[in-house]
PANUBA-738091 format. One record per residue: residue in three letters; x, y, z of N, C-alpha, C in turn. Coordinates in steps of 0.05 Angstrom, whole numbers, m for minus. Last residue first. Layout:
// residues N
+-------+--------+--------+--------+--------+--------+--------+--------+--------+--------+
| timar |     nX |     nY |     nZ |    caX |    caY |    caZ |     cX |     cY |     cZ |
+-------+--------+--------+--------+--------+--------+--------+--------+--------+--------+
|   ALA |      X |      Y |      Z |      X |      Y |      Z |      X |      Y |      Z |
...
+-------+--------+--------+--------+--------+--------+--------+--------+--------+--------+
//
This chain:
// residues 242
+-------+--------+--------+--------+--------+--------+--------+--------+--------+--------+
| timar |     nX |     nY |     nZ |    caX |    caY |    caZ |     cX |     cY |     cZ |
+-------+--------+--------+--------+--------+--------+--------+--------+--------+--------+
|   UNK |   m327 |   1846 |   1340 |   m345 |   1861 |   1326 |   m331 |   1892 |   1335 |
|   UNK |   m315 |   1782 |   1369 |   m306 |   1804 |   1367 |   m316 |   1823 |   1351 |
|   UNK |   m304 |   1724 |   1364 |   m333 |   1737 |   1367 |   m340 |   1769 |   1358 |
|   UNK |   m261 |   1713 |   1361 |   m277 |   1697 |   1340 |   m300 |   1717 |   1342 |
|   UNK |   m247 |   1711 |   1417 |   m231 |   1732 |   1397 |   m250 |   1727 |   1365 |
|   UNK |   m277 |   1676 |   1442 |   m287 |   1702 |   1449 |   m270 |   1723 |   1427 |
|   UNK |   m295 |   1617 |   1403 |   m278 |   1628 |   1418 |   m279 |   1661 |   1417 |
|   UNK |   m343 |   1576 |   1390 |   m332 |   1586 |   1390 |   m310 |   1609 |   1404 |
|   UNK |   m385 |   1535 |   1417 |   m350 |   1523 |   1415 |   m332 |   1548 |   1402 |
|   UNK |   m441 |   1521 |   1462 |   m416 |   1533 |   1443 |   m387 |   1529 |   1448 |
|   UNK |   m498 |   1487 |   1451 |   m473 |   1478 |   1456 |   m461 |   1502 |   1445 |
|   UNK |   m557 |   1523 |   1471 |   m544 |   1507 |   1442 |   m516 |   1510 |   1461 |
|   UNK |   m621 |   1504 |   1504 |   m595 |   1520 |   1501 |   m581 |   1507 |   1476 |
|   UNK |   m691 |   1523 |   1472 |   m677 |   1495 |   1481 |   m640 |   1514 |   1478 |
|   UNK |   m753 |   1518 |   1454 |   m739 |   1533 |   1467 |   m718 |   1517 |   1473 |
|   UNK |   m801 |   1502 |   1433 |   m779 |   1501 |   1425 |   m757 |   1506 |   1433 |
|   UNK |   m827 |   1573 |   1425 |   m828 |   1536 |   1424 |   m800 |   1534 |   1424 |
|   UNK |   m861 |   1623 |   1456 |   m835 |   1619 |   1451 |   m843 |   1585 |   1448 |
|   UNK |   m900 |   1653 |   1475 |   m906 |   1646 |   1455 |   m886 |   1631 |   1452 |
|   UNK |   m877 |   1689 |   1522 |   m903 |   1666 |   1528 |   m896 |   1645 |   1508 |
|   UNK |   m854 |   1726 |   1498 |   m839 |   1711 |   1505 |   m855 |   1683 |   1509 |
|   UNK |   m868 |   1760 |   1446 |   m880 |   1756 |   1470 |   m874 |   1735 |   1477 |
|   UNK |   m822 |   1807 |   1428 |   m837 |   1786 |   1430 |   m853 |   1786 |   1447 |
|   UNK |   m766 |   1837 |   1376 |   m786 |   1838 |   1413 |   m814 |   1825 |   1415 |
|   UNK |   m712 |   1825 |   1357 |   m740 |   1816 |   1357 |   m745 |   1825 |   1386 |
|   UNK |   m650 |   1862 |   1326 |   m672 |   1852 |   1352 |   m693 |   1852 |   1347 |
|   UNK |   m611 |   1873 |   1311 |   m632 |   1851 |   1291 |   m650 |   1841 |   1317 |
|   UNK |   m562 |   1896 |   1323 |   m573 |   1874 |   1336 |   m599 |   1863 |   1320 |
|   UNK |   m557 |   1947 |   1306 |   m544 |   1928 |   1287 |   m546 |   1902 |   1309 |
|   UNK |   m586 |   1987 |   1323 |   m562 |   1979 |   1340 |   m545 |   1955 |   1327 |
|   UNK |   m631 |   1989 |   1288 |   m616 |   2011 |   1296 |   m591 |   2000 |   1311 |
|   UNK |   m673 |   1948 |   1291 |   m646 |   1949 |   1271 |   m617 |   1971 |   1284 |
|   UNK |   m719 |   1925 |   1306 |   m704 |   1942 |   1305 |   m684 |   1935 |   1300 |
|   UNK |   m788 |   1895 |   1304 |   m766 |   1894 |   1295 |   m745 |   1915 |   1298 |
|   UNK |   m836 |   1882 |   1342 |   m825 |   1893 |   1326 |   m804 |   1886 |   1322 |
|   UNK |   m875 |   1839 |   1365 |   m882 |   1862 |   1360 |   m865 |   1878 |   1354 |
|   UNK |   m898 |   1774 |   1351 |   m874 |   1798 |   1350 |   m886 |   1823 |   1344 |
|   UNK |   m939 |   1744 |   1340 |   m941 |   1738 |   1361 |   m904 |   1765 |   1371 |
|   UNK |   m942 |   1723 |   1286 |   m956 |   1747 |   1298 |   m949 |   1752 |   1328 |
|   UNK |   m898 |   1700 |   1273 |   m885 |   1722 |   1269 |   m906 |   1741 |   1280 |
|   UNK |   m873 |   1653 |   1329 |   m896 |   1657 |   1304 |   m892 |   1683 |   1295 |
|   UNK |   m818 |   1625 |   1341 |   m840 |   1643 |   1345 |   m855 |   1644 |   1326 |
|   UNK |   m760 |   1578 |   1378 |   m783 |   1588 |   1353 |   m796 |   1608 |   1361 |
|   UNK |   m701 |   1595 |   1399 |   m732 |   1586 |   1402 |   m743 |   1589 |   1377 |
|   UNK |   m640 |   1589 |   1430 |   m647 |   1585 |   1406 |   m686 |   1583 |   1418 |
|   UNK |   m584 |   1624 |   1480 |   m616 |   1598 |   1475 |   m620 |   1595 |   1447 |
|   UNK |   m526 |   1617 |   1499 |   m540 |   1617 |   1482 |   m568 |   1601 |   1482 |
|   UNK |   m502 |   1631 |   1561 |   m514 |   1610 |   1549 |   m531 |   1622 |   1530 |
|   UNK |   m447 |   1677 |   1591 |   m470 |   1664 |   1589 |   m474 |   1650 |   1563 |
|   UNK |   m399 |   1690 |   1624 |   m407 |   1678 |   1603 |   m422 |   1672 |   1604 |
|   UNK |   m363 |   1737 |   1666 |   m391 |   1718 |   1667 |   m404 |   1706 |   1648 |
|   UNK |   m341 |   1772 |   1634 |   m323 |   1752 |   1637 |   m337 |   1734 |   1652 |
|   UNK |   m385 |   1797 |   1580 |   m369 |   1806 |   1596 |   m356 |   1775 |   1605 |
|   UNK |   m391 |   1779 |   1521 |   m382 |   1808 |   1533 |   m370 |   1808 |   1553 |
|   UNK |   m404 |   1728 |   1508 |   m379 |   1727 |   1514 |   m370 |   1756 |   1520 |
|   UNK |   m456 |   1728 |   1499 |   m445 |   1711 |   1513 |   m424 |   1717 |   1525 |
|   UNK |   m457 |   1766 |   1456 |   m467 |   1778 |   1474 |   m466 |   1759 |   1498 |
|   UNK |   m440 |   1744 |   1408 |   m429 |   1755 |   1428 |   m429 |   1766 |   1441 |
|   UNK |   m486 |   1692 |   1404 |   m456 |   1684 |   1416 |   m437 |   1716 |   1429 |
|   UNK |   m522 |   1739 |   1384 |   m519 |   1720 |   1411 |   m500 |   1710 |   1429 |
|   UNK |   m497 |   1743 |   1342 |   m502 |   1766 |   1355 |   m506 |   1750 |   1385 |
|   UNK |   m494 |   1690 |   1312 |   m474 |   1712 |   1320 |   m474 |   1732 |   1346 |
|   UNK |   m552 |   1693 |   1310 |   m537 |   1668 |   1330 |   m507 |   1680 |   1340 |
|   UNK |   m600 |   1744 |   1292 |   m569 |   1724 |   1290 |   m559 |   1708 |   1313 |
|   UNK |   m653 |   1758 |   1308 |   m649 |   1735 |   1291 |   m619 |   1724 |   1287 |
|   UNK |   m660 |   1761 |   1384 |   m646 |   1765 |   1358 |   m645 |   1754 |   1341 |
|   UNK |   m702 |   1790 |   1433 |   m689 |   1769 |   1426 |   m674 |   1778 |   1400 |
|   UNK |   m736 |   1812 |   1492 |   m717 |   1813 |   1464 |   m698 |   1797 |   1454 |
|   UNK |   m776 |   1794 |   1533 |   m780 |   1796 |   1515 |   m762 |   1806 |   1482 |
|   UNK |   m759 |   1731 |   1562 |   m750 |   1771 |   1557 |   m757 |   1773 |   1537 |
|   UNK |   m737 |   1672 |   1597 |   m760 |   1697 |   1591 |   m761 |   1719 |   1587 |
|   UNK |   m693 |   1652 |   1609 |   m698 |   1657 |   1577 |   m720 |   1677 |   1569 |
|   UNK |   m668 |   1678 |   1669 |   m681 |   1669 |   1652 |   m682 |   1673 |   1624 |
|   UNK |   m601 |   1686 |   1700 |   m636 |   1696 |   1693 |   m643 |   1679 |   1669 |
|   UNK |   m562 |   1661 |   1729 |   m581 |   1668 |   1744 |   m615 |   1681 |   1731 |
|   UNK |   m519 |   1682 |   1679 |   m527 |   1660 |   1696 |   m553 |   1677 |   1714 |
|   UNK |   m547 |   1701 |   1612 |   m534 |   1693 |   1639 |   m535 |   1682 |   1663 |
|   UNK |   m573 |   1690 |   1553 |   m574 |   1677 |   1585 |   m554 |   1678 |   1596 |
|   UNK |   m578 |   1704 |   1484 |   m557 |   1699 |   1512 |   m574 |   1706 |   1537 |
|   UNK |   m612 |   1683 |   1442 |   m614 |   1699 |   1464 |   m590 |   1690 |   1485 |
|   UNK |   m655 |   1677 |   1373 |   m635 |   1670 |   1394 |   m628 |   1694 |   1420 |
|   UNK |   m700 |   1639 |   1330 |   m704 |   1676 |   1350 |   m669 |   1655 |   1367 |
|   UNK |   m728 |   1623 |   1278 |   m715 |   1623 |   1290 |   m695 |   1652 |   1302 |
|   UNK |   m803 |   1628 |   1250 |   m776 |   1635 |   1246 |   m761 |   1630 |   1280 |
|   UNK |   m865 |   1629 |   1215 |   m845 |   1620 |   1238 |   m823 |   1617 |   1233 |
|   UNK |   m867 |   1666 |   1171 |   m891 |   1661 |   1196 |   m883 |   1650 |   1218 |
|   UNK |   m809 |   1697 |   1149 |   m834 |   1675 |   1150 |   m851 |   1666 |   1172 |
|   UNK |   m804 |   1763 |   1140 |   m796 |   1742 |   1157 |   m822 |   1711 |   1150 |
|   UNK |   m817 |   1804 |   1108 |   m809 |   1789 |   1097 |   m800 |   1761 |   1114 |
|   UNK |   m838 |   1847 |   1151 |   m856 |   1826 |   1132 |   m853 |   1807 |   1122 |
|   UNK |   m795 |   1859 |   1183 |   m812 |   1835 |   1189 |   m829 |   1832 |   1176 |
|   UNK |   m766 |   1888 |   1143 |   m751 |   1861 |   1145 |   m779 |   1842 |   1164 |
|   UNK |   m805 |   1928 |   1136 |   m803 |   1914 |   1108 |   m791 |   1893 |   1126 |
|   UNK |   m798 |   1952 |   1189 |   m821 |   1937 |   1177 |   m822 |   1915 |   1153 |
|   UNK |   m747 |   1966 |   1176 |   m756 |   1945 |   1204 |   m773 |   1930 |   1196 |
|   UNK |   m747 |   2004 |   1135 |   m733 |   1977 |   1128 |   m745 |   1959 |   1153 |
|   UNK |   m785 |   2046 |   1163 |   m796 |   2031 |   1138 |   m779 |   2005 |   1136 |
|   UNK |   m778 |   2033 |   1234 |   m784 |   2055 |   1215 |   m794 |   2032 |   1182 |
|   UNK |   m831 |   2019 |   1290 |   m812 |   2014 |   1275 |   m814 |   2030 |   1246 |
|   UNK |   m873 |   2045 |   1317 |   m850 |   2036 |   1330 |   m831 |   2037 |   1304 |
|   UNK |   m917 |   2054 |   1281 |   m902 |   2080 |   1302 |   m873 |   2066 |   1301 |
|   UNK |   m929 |   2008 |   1268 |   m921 |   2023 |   1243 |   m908 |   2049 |   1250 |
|   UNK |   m949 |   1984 |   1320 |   m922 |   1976 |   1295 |   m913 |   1993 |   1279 |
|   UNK |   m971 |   2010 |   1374 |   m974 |   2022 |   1344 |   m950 |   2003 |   1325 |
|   UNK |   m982 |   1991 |   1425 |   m969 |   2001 |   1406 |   m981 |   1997 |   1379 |
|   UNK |  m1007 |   1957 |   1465 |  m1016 |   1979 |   1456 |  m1005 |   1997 |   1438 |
|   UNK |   m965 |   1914 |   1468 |   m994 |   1907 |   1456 |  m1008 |   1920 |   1460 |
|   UNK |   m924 |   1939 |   1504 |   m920 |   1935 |   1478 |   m949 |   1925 |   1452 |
|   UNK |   m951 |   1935 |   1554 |   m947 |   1966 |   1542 |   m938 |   1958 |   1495 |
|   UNK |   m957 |   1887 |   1562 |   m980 |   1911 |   1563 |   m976 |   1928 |   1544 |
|   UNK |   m895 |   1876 |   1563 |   m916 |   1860 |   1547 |   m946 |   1887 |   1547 |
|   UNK |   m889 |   1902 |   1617 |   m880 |   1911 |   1590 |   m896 |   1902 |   1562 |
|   UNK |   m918 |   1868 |   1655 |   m917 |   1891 |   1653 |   m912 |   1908 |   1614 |
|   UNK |   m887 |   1820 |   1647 |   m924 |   1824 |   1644 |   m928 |   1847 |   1630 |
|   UNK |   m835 |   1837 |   1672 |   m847 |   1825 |   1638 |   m870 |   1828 |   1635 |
|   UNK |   m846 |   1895 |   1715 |   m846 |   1872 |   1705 |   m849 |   1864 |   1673 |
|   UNK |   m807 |   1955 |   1694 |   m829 |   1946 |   1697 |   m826 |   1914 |   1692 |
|   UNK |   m761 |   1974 |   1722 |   m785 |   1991 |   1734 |   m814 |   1974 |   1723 |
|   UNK |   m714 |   1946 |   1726 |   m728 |   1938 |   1747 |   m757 |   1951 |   1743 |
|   UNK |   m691 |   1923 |   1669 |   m708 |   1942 |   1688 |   m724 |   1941 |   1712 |
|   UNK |   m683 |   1874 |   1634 |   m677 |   1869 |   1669 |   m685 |   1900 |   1683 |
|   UNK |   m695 |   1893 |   1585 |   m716 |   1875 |   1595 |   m705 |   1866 |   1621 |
|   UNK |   m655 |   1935 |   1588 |   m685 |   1938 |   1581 |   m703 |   1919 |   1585 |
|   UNK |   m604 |   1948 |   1577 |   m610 |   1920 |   1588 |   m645 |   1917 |   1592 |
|   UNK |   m609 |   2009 |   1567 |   m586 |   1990 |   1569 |   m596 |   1967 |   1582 |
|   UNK |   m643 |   2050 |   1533 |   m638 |   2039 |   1556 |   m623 |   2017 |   1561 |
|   UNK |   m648 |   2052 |   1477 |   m634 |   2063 |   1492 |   m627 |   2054 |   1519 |
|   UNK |   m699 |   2021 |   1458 |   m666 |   2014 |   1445 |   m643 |   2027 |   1459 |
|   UNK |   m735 |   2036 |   1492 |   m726 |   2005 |   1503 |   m698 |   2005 |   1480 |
|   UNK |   m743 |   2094 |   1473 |   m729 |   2089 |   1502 |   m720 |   2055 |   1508 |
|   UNK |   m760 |   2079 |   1419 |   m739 |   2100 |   1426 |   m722 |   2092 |   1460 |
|   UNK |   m805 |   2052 |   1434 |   m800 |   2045 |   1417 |   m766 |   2057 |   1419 |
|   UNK |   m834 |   2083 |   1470 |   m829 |   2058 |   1481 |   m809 |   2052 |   1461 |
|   UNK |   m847 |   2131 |   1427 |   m828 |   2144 |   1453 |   m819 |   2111 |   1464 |
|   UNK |   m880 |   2110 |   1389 |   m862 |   2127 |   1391 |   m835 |   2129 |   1411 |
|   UNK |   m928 |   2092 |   1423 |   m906 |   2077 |   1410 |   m878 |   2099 |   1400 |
|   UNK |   m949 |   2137 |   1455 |   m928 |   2118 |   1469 |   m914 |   2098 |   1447 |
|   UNK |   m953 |   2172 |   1417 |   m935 |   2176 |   1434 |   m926 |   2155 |   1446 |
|   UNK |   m999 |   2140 |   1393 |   m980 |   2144 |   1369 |   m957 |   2155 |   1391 |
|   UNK |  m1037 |   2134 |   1434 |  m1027 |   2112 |   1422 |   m999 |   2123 |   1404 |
|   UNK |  m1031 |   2190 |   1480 |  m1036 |   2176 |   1460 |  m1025 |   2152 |   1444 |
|   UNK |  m1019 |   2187 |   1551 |  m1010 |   2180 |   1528 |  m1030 |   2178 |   1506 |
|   UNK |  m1035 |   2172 |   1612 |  m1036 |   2210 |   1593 |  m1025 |   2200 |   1563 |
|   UNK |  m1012 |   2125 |   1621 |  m1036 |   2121 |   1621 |  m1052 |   2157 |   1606 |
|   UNK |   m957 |   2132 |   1632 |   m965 |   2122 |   1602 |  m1000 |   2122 |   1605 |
|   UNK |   m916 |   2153 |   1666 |   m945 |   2175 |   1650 |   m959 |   2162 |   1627 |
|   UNK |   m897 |   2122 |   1695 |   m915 |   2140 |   1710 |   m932 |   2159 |   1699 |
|   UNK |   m875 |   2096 |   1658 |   m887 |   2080 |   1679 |   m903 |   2098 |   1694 |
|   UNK |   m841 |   2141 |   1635 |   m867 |   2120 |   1623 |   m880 |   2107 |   1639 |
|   UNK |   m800 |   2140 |   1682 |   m818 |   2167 |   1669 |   m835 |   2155 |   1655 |
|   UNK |   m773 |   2094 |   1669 |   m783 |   2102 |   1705 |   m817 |   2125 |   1700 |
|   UNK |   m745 |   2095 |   1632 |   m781 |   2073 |   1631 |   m787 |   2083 |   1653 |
|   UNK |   m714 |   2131 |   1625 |   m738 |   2137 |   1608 |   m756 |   2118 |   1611 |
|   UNK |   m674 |   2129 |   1665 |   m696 |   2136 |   1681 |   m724 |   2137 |   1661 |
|   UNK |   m622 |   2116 |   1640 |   m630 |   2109 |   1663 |   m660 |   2106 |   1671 |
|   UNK |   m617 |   2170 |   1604 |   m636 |   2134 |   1603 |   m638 |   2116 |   1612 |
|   UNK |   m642 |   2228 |   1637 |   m623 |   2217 |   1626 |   m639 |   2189 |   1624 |
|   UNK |   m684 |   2273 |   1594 |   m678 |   2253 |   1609 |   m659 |   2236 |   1616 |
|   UNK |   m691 |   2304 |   1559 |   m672 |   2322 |   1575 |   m672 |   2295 |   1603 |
|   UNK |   m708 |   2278 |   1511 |   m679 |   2294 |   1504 |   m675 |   2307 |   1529 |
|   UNK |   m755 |   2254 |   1518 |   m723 |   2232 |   1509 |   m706 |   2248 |   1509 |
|   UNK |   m781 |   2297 |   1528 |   m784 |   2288 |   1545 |   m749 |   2262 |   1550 |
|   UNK |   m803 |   2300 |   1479 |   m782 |   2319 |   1485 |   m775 |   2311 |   1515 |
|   UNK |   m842 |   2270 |   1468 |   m812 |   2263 |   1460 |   m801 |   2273 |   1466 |
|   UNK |   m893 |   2307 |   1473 |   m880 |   2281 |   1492 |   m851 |   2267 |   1493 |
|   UNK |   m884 |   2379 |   1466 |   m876 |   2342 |   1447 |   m871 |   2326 |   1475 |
|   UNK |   m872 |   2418 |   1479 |   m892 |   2413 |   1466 |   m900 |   2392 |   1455 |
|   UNK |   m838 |   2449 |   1542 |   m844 |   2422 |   1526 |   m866 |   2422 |   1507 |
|   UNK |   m833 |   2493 |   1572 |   m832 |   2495 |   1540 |   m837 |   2473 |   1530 |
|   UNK |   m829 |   2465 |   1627 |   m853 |   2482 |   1614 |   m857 |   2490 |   1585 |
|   UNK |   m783 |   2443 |   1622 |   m811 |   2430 |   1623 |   m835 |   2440 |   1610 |
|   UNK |   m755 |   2491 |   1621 |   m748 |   2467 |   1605 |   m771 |   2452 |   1591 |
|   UNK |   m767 |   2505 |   1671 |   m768 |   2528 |   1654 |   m767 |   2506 |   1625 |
|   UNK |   m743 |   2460 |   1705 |   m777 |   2476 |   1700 |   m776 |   2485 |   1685 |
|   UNK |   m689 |   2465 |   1694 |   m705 |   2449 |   1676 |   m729 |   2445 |   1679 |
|   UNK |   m682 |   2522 |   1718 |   m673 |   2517 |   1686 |   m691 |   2500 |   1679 |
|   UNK |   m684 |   2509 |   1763 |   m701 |   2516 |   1752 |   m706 |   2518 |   1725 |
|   UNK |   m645 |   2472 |   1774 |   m672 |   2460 |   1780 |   m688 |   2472 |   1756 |
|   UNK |   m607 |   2512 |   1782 |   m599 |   2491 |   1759 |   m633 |   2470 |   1752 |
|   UNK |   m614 |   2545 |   1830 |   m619 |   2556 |   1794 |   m615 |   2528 |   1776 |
|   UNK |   m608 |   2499 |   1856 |   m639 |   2519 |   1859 |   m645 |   2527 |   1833 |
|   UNK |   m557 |   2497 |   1863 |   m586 |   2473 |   1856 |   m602 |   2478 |   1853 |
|   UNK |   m542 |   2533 |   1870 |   m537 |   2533 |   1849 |   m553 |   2505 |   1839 |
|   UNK |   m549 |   2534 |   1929 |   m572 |   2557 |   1913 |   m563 |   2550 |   1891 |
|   UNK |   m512 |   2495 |   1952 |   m555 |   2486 |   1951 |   m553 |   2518 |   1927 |
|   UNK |   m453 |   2471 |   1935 |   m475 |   2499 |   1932 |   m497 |   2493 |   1931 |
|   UNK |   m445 |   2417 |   1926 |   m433 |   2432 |   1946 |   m448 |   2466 |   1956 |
|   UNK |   m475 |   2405 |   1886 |   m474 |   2385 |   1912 |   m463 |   2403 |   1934 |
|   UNK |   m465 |   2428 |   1842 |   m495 |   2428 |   1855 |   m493 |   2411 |   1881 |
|   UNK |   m431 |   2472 |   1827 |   m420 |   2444 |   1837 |   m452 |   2437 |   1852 |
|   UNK |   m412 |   2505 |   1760 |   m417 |   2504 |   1798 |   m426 |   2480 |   1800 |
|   UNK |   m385 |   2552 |   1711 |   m384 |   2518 |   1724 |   m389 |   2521 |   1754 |
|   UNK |   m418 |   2596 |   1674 |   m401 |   2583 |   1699 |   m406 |   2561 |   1705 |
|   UNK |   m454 |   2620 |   1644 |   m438 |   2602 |   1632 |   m409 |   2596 |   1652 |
|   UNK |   m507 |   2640 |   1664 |   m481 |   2658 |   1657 |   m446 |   2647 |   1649 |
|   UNK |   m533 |   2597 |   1678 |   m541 |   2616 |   1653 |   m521 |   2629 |   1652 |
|   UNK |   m487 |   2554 |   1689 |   m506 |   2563 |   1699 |   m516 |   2582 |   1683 |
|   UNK |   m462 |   2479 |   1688 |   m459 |   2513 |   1675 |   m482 |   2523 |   1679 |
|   UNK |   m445 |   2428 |   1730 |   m465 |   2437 |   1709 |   m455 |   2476 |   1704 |
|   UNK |   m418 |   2384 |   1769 |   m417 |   2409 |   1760 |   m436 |   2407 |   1729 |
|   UNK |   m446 |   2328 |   1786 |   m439 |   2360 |   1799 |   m442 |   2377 |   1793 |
|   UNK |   m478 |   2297 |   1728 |   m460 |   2305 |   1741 |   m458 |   2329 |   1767 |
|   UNK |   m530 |   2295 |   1719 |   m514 |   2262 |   1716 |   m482 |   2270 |   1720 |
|   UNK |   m600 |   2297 |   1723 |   m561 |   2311 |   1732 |   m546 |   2282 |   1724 |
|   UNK |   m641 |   2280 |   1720 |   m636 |   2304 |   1706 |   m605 |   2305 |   1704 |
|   UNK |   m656 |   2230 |   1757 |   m671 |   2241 |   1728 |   m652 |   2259 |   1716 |
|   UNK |   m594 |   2220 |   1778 |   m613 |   2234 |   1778 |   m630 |   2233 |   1752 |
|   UNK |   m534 |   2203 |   1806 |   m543 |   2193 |   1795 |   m580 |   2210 |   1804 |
|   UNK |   m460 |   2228 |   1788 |   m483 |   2225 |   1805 |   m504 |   2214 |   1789 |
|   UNK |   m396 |   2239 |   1790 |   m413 |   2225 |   1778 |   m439 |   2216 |   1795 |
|   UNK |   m373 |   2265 |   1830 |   m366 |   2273 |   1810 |   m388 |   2270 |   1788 |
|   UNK |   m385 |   2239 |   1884 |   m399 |   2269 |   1870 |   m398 |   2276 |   1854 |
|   UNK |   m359 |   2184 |   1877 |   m364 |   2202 |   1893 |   m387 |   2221 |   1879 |
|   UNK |   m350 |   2130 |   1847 |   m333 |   2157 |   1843 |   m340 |   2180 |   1845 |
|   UNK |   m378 |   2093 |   1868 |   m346 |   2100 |   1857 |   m328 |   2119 |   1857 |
|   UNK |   m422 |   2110 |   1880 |   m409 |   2096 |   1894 |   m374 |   2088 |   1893 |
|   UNK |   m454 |   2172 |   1862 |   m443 |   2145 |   1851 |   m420 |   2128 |   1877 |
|   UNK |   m491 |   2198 |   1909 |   m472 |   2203 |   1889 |   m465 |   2181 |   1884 |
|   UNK |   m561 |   2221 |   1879 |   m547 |   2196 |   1898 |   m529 |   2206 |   1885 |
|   UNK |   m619 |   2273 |   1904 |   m591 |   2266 |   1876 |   m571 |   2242 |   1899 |
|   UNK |   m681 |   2257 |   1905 |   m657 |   2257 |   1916 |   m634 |   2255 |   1893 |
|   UNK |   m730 |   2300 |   1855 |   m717 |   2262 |   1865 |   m689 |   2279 |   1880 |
|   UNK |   m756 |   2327 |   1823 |   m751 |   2340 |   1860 |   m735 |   2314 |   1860 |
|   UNK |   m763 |   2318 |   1775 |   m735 |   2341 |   1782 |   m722 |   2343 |   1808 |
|   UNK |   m801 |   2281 |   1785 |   m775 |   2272 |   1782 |   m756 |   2286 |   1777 |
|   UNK |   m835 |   2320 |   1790 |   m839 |   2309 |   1813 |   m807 |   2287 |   1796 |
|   UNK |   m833 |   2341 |   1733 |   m826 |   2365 |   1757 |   m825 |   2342 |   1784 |
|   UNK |   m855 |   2305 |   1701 |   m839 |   2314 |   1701 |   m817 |   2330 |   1726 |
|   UNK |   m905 |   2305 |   1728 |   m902 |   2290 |   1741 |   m871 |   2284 |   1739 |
|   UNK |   m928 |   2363 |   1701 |   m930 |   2352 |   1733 |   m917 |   2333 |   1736 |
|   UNK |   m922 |   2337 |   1649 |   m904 |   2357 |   1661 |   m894 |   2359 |   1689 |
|   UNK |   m971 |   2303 |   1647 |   m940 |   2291 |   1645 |   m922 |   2307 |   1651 |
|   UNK |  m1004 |   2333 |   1646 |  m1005 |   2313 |   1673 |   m968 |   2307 |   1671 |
|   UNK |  m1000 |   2363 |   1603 |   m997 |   2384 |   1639 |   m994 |   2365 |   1653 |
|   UNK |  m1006 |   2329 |   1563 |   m982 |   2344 |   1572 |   m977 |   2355 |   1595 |
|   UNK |  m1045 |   2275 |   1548 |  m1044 |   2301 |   1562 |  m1013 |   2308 |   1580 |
|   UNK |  m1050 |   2260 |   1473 |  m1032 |   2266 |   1507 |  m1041 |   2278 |   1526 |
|   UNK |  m1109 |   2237 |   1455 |  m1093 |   2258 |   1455 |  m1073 |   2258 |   1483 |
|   UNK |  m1143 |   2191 |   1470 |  m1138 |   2207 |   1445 |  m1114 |   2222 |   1438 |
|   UNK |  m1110 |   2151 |   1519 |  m1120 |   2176 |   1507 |  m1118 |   2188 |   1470 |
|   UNK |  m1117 |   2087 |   1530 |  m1107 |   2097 |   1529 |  m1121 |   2132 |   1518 |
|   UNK |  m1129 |   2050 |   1593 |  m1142 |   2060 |   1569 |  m1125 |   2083 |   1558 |
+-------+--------+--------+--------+--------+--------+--------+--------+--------+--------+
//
């Protein structure tokens, strides 16, 4: 159920319980590059505008911690929340405070974090089910800005959705795309090629539209999908290129 109103202290608290997370160092490339709600490197600058090495110095983890209590605690906006997170972690952090949310925050903020997060429907943090939930408590008119809206009004009741498939996963996700383009080159990114799908949808059955990334991405409810069926390609990866 969701809240009238945010509640901020819950979400702060729970802010502060992903300051405490273990810092992992990257597997590549050691300490340099780490992986944390907050840190996303070693060295960080300290109020007195020095470079220190939070891995190597515990007390400069201490002051660097505190900073982003001190951070926390000024928060006045659930959004503010998108600016000291890294995006790795912005569905990790929703998953644990969407139930303190107002309707107009979580569309807002879902809306912001699934264009950022990089691969967003393979997150591990929430099942499809899962997400689906969260998106059929949104707000449309939150999520998306005025042209989004205007392009899904103008869509016809049933329209053609496309999707690169790589190997091993499914057609089931909730984001999809109206260009075939965009599909094809999202096939041919990396050197694992994946399979263009094509489906139908009903247009109620979409819950937004975004534009921002010049992907023309549909987010759905995959359930709904007809039609569904792979398409033959013959174009070539330099053809694709953008």
């Amino acid at each position: 159920m969701m809240q009238k109103a945010t509640d901020m202290e819950s979400c702060k608290r729970i802010a502060k319980v992903f300051l405490d997370m273990d810092i992992e160092s990257d597997p590549y490339y050691g300490d340099f590059i780490i992986h944390h709600p907050y840190f996303s490197s070693s060295i960080v600058m300290n109020m007195s505008g020095d470079l220190c090495n939070i891995i190597k110095d515990p007390s400069a983890l201490v002051l660097a911690k505190q900073q982003f209590r001190e951070r926390i605690d000024k928060a006045n906006s659930y959004q503010y929340f998108l600016e000291i997170l890294n995006k790795p972690y912005l569905l990790a952090f929703l998953k644990y405070t969407h139930s303190y949310l107002s309707i107009e925050d979580l569309s807002e903020y879902l809306s912001e974090a699934w264009q950022r997060v990089e691969f967003p429907n393979h997150d591990a943090t929430f099942t499809k089910p899962q997400a689906l939930t969260l998106f059929r408590q949104c707000d449309p008119s939150i999520m998306m800005d005025e042209e989004e809206q205007q392009m899904l009004k103008d869509l016809p009741d049933r329209f053609s959705v496309y999707r690169c498939v790589k190997k091993g996963y499914g057609h089931k996700a909730l984001s999809w795309t109206l260009s075939k383009d965009v599909a094809e080159w999202f096939s041919l990114r990396f050197s694992d090629h994946g399979m263009v799908y094509k489906a139908e949808i009903q247009k109620e059955d979409v819950f937004a539209v975004f534009l921002n990334r010049g992907e023309q991405e549909i987010v759905l409810n995959y359930k709904k999908l007809e039609k569904v069926r792979a398409l033959k390609q013959s174009r070539r990866h330099d053809d694709l290129m953008r």
